[in-house]
N, C-alpha and C positions, 0 to 999 in steps of 0.2 A: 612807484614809490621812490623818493628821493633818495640819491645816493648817502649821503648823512643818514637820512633816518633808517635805511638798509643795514649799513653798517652797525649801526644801535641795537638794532632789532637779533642781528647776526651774533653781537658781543653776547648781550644778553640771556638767549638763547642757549647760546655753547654755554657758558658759566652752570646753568641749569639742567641740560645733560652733563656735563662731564660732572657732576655731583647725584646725578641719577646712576650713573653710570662708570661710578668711583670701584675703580679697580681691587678686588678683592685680596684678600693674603698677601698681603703688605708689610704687615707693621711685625710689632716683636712681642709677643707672647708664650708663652708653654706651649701651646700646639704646634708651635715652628719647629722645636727642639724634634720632634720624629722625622723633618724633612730632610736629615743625611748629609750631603754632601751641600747640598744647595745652601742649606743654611749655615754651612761652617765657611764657605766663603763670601756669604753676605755676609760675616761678622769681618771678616779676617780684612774685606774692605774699610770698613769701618773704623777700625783697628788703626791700619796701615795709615789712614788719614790720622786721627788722634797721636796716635806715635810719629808723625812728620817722618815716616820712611819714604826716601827717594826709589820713584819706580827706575825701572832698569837696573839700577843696583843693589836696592834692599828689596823690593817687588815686583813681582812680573806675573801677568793673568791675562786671561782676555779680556778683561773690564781694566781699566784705566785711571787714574788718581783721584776721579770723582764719578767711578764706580759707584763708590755708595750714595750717591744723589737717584738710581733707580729702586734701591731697597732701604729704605726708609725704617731700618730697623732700631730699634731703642736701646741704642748703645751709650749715647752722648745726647743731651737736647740739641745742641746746637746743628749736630749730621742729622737728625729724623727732623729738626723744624726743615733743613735744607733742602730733604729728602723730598716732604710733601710738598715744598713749592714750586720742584723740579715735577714731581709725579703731578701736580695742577696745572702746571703750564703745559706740558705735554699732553696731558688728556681733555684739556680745555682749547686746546690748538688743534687736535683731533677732532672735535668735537666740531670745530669751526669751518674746519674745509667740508667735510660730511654732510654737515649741512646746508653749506653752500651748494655741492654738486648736488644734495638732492633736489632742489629748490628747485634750480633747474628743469626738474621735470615732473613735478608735483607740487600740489599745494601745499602749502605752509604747514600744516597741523601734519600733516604725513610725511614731509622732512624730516618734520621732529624728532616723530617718531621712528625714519629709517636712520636716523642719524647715529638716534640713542642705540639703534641696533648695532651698528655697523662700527660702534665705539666697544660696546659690551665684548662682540663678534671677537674684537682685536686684543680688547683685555683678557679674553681667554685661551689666546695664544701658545702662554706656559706661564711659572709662576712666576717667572720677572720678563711682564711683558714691554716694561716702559722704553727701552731701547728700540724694540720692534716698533710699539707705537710711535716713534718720535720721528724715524726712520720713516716711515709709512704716510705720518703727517709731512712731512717735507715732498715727497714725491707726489702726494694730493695735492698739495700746494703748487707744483711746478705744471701738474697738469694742469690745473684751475690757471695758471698765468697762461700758460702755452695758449688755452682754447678760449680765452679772454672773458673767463668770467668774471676773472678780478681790474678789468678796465684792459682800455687798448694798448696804455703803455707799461704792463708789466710785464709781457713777455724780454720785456728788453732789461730790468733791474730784477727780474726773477732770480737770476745766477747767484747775485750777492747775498741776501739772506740765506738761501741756501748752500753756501758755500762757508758763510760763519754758523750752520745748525751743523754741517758735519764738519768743522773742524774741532767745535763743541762736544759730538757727539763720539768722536774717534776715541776722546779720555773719559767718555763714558764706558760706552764698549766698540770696542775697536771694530768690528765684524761690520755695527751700523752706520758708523761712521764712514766707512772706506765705500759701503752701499750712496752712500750721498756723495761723497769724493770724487764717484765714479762718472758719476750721471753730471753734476755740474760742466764740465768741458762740452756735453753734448749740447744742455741746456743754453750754452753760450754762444754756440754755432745756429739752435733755431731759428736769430733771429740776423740776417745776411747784412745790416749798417754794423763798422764797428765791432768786427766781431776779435779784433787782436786787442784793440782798445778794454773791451770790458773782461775780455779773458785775462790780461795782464792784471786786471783791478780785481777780479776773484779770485785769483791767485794770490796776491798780497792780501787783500781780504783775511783769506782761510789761514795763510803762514800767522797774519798780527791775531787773528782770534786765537788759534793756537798757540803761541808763544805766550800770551797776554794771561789764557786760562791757565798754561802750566804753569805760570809764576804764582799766579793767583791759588791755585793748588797746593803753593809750599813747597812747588818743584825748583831745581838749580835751572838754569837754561843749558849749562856745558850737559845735563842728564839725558836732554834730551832726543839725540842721535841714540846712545847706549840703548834707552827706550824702545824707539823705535826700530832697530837692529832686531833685538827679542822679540817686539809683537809680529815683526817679520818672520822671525821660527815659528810663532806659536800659526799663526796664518798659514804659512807653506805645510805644515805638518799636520793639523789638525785632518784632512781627510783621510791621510793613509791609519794615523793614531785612533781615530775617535769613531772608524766604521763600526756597525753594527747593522746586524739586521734581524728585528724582532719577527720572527715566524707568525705567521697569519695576517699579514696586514700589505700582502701585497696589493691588495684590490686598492688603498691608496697612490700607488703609484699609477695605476688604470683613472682611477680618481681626478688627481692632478694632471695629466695629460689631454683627459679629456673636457676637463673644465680650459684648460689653456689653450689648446685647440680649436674650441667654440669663441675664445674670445680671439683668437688671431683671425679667424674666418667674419665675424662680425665687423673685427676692425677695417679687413682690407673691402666687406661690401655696406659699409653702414656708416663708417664714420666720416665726419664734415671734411671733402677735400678744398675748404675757399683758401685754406693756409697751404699748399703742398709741403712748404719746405720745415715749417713745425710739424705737420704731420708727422712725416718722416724721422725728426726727431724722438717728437713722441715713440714712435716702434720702435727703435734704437733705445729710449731707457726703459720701456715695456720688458722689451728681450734682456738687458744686462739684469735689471732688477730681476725679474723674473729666475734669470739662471741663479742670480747667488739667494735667493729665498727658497729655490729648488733642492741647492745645497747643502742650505741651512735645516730645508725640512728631511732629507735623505740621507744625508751620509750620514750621519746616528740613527737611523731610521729606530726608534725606538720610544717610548713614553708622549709626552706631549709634543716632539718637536715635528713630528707631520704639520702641525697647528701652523708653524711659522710658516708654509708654502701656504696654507691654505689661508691665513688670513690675507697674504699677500694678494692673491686671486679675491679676495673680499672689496680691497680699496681697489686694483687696477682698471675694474673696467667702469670709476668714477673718475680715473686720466681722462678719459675719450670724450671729444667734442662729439658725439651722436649726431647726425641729422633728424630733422624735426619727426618725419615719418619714425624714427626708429628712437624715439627717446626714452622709452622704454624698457629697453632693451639693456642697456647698464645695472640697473636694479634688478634686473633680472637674472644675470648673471653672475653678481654680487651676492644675490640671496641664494643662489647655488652651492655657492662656494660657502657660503656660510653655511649650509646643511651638511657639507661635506666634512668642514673642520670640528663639527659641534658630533658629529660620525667620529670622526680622529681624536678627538677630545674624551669620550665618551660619559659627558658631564650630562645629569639630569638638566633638562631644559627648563625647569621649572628653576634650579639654583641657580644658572646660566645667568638668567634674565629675570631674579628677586631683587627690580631695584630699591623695592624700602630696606633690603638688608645692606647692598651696597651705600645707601646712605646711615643708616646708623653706624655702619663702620665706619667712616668718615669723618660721622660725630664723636665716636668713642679718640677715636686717633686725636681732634683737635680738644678734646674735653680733658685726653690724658698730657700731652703738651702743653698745654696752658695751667698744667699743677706740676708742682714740686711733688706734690703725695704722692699723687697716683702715678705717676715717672719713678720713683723710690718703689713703691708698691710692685710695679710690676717690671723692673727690673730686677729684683728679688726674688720677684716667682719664678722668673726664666732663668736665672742663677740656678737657683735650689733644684726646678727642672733639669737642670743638665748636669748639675751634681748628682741628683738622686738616679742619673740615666747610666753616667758614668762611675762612679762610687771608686775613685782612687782609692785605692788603701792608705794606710799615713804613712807607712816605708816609703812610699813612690814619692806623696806631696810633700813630705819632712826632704826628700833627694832635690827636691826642683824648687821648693822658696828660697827666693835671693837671688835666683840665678837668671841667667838669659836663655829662652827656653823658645826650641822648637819643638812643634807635635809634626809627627811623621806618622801614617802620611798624610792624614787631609784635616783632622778635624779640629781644628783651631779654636771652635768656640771651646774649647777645655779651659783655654788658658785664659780668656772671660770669666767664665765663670770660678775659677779661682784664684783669679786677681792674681797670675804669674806675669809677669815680665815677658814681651814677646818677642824671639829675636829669630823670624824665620831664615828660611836660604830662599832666596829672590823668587821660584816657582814654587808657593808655599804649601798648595797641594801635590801630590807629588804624579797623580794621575795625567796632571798637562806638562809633564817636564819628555815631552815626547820626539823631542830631536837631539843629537849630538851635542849641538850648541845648547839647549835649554836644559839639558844633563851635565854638559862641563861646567857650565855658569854655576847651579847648586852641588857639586862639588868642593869647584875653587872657595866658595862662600865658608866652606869646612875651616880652609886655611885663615882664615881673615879675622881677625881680632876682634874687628864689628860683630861677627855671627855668633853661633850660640856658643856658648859652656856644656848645656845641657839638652839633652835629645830626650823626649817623650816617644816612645815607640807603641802600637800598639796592634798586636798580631791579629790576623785573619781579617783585615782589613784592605781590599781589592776595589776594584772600579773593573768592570766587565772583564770579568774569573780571569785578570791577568798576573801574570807571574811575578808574586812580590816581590821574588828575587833576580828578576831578570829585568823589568820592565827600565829601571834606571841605572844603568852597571856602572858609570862614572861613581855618582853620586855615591851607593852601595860602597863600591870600594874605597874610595875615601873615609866614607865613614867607620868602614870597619878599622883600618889603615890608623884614623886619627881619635878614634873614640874607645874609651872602655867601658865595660858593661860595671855600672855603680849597684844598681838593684834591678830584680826583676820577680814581680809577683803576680799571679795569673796573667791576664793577659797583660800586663803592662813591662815596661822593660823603660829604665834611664840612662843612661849614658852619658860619660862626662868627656870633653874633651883633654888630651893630652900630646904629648910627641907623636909626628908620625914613625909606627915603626914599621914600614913597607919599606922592604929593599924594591933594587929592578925588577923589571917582568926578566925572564928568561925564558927563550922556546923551549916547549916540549917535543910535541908532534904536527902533522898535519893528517886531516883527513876529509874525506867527500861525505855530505851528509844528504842522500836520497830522498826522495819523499815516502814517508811512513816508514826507512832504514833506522835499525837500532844503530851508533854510535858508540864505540868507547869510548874512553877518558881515560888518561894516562893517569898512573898514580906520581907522585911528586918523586924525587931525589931525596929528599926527606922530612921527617915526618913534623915539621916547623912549615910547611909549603903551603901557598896558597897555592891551587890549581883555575885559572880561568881560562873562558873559549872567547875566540872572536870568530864570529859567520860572515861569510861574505856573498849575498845575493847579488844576482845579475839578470835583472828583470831584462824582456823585451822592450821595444818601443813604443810595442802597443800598451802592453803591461803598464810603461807607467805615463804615457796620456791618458791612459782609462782613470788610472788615481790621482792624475794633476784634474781631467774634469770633473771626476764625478768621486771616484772608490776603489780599493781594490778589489776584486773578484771576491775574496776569500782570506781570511786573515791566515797567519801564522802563527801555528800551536807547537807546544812543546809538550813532548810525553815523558816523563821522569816518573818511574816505579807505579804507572799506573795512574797515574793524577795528571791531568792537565792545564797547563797553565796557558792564556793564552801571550803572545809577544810583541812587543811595538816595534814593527816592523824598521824603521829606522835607526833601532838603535841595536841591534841585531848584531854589531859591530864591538858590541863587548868595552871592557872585558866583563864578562858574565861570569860567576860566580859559581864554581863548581867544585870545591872542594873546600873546606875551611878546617884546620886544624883545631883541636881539642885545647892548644894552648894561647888562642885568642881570647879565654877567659867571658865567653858572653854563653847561655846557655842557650841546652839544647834548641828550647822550642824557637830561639830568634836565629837558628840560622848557624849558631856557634861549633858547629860540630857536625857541617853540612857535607857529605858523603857522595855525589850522583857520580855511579859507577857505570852508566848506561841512560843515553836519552835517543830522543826521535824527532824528526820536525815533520809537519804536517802543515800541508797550506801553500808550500812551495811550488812553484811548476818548472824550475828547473834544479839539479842539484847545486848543492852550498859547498864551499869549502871554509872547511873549519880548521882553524890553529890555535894548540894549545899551548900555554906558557905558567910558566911559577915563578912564584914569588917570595920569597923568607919574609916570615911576620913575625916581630917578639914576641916575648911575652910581655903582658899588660904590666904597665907600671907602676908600683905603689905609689898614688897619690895623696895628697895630705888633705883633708877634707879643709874648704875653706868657709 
């Protein structure tokens, strides 16, 4: 077959799976509104873009200033049309290499169709799998150049397009980006003419796509070091912050090793040595991809994100040039891994793989975009949903119209749905503010003109039973520090901004805190005192290479009167919040008349030294309502 009419046949082809094969739970509807957390910051993306907020300064997450081009949520026409042509391009580019490496070693009609799997395979991932996919297609693509399926001379301009998909891909989500990032300089080396020559041009490359996209984004260009600084915290911290381990599901990690195992043993007896030194290559972005999809699937080891290792295991063993005898052998261990992940998943395989339902979704999405009604209609209903879920009292919503309003701690789509003014602090759920620096940044934001007026707070609200009052002790004390309590009716609490009235810290005591040793807490000098602790751990070497590669052992619990909260380890360093006077004026249930006379830590493996200090707080100021 001619190369022209190959190509044709290949365009064509993809266009028609990736529409078979149109990735499910996308769009914005009422059945989003139950999905928690997830879906309060696909809005808050959204949002962040509509309101022209500068990342690094007014925003900071893992997902990046066109974030919302993977969730395609019906906030705006203009971010859901942008949405779907980013979620088309990426599962229709998916679609394209898959089929290519199948081709490879099958006939046409059976391409197709492992194509269409190995696409479905990928969107099943987790509910926003388009960064994985896009991530995934770029590394199929590099292997496809490396093993010349796509002509003899692309192993040599391989580097550049992929080197503008992740620097694209970093302000989508940073995680996949930096997976592309990574592998490019390897990519650059497989092929031994020229290899400073085109490494300097993919270099430039990736800096002008990036520069180019963040302007284009509505970003400053001076924003964009600041930027980068934060997704730097939120990167270094995420494993010690965000470990988990869900009980029962160790036989996944048995799972994944020995699916990766069979593909490293295949590779070093089966795969085409006529290239040695792509070869070689090749195993080098095998192994890095590999490790950070390992990461990505393990240190949360929890809910859908086993998926992300396993899909990853799905596309790598279509990298590998196969020799003719063992061409087989790829799809073989791809559809492994795919039983594995569709195992970690635990989705009916019948919904998996209903592609007429993934095409009428498809049609619903482009039928509701191309109406004015039905974009009115069913922005209305998701409204009214999340009204009807949350049911503000009208003390709380009469406190918060007019104003600049942040919802503390995660759920942002409130202020969608009742058309409030959003003026978050830069880590706007408050679960990923898991370092020093990403706790000082929404603090400072307290002070700052630009931030809110107005705090929505709303109780019993935790991300893995951690300690509401511990988890971000900066931020905490400032707020208590700069904010007074306006109203507060069941679970909701407002807050308005005012003077700060925190004096110095002043030491208390010091003391050693044991692992599973009860602790006192000094009482204050007087009874206006704030009382806080700062802990100071002193892990091993080994201790923390274990949680720079992989996790830590064992998180870090606090026991106060019987309740356990658990602690992000990193910020452990306070000040933590352990006494709060009566004439803070916020009540009881948010913390206003906070008492721990006696705590514990657990999780430690060596002892802590803890020192306490107080603070004079005024009393709140009568403000004049504006």
């Amino acid at each position: 077959m001619r190369v022209g009419v190959r190509i044709a046949v290949v365009c064509l082809l993809a266009i028609a799976i990736a529409v078979a094969a149109w990735p499910r739970g996308l769009w914005f509807e009422p059945s989003w509104v139950g999905k928690g957390v997830d879906f309060s910051w696909g809005v808050a993306l959204h949002l962040a873009a509509l309101h022209d907020l500068q990342w690094g300064r007014d925003a900071l997450f893992p997902y990046g200033p066109l974030g919302f081009l993977c969730v395609p949520l019906l906030i705006s026409p203009w971010s859901s049309a942008l949405g779907l042509a980013f979620v088309a391009f990426v599962t229709g580019g998916l679609a394209a290499g898959a089929l290519v490496a199948c081709w490879r070693w099958m006939p046409l009609p059976l391409a197709v169709v492992a194509a269409w799997a190995i696409v479905v395979l990928v969107d099943t991932s987790s509910p926003s799998p388009i960064p994985e996919a896009a991530a995934l297609g770029g590394l199929l693509f590099l292997g496809l150049a490396l093993g010349d399926a796509l002509g003899p001379r692309a192993a040599r301009w391989a580097p550049f397009p992929l080197a503008a998909l992740a620097a694209l891909l970093l302000l989508v989500k940073v995680s996949s980006g930096i997976v592309l990032a990574a592998v490019v300089p390897i990519a650059v080396c497989a092929e031994p003419r020229g290899v400073v020559r085109r490494g300097l041009g993919a270099a430039a490359l990736f800096c002008a796509v990036l520069a180019g996209a963040w302007i284009v984004a509505g970003q400053a260009l001076s924003g964009l070091p600041d930027w980068m600084r934060g997704e730097l915290a939120l990167v270094s911290g995420y494993s010690e912050a965000m470990a988990l381990e869900e009980p029962g599901r160790g036989w996944e990690y048995a799972g994944f090793a020995a699916c990766a195992a069979a593909l490293g043993l295949a590779f070093v007896a089966a795969a085409d040595r006529q290239r040695p030194r792509r070869l070689r290559a090749l195993a080098a972005i095998l192994v890095v991809a590999g490790f950070a999809y390992a990461k990505a699937g393990f240190v949360r080891h929890q809910g859908g994100h086993p998926a992300f290792a396993f899909s990853y295991l799905v596309i790598a063993p279509l990298l590998v040039p196969w020799r003719a005898r063992w061409n087989r052998l790829g799809p073989a261990l791809s559809a492994a891994a795919g039983v594995l992940l569709l195992l970690a998943v635990g989705s009916p395989i019948g919904v998996v793989f209903d592609g007429r339902a993934r095409v009428r979704e498809l049609w619903g999405q482009l039928s509701t975009i191309a109406s004015a009604r039905a974009r009115v209609q069913m922005q209305e209903a998701s409204r009214a949903a999340i009204r009807d879920m949350v049911s503000l009292p009208p003390a709380i919503l009469t406190a918060l119209e007019g104003h600049r309003v942040h919802v503390d701690p995660q759920d942002v789509a409130i202020v969608w749905a009742y058309g409030l003014e959003w003026a978050p602090v830069p880590v706007f759920q408050a679960y990923s503010a898991y370092t020093p620096e990403l706790d000082r940044r929404n603090a400072r934001r307290l002070d700052d003109p630009r931030g809110p007026d107005r705090i929505l707070r709303l109780s019993g609200t935790t991300l893995d039973d951690r300690s509401s009052v511990w988890a971000t002790p900066e931020y905490t004390l400032a707020r208590l520090c700069r904010f007074r309590e306006l109203v507060a009716e069941g679970r909701f609490q407002v807050l308005e901004r005012g003077p700060d009235r925190c004096g110095p810290e002043r030491e208390l005591a010091a003391a050693l805190a044991k692992n599973g040793e009860s602790v006192a807490v000094p009482a204050p000098s007087a009874p206006d005192r704030i009382v806080v602790a700062r802990l100071r751990e002193d892990p091993s070497f080994g201790e923390r290479l274990r949680s720079a590669l992989f996790k830590p052992a064992s998180p870090i619990v606090a026991l106060v009167g019987g309740h356990r909260g658990r602690l992000v380890r990193a910020n452990i360093g306070g000040p933590l919040l352990m006494r709060v006077p009566p004439t803070s004026g916020w009540s009881a249930q948010f913390n206003g008349q906070l008492s721990v006379d006696r705590f514990a830590i657990e999780g430690a493996t060596r002892p802590m030294e803890v020192r306490f200090a107080e603070i004079a707080l005024a009393p709140p100021p009568v403000l004049t309502e504006r």
